[in-house]
C-alpha positions as CSV (number, residue, x, y, z in Angstrom):
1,X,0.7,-8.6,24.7
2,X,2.5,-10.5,22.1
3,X,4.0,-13.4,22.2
4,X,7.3,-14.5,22.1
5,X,8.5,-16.6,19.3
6,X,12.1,-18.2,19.7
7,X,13.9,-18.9,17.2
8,X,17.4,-20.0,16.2
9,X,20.8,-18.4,14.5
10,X,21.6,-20.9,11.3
11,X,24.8,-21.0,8.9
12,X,23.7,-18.9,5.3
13,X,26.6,-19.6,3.5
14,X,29.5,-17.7,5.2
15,X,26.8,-15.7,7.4
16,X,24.3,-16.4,9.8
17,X,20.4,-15.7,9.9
18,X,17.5,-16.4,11.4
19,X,13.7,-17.5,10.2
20,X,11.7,-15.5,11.0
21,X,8.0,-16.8,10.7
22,X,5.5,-16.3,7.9
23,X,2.8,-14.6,10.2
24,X,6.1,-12.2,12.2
25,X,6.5,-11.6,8.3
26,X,2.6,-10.6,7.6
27,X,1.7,-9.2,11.1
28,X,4.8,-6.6,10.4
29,X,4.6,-6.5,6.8
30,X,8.0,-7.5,6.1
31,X,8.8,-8.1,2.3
32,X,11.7,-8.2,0.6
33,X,14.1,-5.7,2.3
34,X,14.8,-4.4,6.0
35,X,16.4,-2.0,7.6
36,X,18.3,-3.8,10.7
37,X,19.2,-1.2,13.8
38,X,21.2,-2.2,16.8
39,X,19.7,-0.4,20.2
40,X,20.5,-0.6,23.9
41,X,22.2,-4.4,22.9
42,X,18.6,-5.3,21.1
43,X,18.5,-5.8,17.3
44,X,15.7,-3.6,15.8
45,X,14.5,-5.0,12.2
46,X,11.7,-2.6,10.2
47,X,10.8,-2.1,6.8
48,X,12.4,-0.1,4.4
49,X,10.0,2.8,4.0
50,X,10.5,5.0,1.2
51,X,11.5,8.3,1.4
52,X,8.5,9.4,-1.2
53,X,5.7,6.8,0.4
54,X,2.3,8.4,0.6
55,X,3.4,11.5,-1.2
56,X,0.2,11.0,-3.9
57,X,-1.9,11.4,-1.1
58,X,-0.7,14.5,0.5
59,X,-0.4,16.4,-2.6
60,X,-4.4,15.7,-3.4
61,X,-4.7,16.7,0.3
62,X,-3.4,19.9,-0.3
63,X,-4.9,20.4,-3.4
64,X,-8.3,20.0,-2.1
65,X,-7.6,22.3,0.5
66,X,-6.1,25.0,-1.8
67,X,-2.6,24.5,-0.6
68,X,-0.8,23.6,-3.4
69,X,0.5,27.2,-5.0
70,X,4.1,27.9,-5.6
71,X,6.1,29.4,-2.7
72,X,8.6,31.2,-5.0
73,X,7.6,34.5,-6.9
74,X,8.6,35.1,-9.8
75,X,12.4,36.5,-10.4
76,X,12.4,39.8,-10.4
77,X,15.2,40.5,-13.0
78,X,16.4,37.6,-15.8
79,X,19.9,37.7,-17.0
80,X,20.0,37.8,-20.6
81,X,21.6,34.4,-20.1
82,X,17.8,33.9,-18.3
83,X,16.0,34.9,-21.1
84,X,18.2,33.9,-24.4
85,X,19.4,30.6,-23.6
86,X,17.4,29.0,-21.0
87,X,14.6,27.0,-22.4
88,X,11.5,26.3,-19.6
């Protein structure tokens, strides 16, 4: 079980904050922006993930497995518009 750290509510300006320690900070690996969630009356802070993390590694997962083909087919009629103007 961990354990609890207390900690106080200071003045930041015309806001208020909290330290949070430097091993919280490593042991969750906090950096420089958090996502901050209130729920059931308890303040949730995380990391801001991004929506792309780890991407690089599941692509080279699926190419080594052969998953990485193109789901669409190809059209089955251009425009003239398609073929004329439109430069892949």
């Amino acid at each position: 079980m961990n354990p609890v750290v207390k900690t106080r509510i200071i003045k930041i300006g015309n806001s208020q904050g909290i330290r949070i320690p430097k091993l919280l900070l490593e042991q969750l690996q906090l950096s420089d922006e958090v996502e901050l969630e209130v729920q059931q009356n308890q303040l949730i802070i995380r990391p801001v993930r991004s929506v792309r993390q780890r991407w690089d590694e599941e692509f080279q997962k699926m190419a080594e497995h052969g998953d990485d083909h193109l789901l669409d087919q190809e059209p089955t009629s251009l425009t003239s518009w398609d073929s004329d103007e439109w430069e892949w």
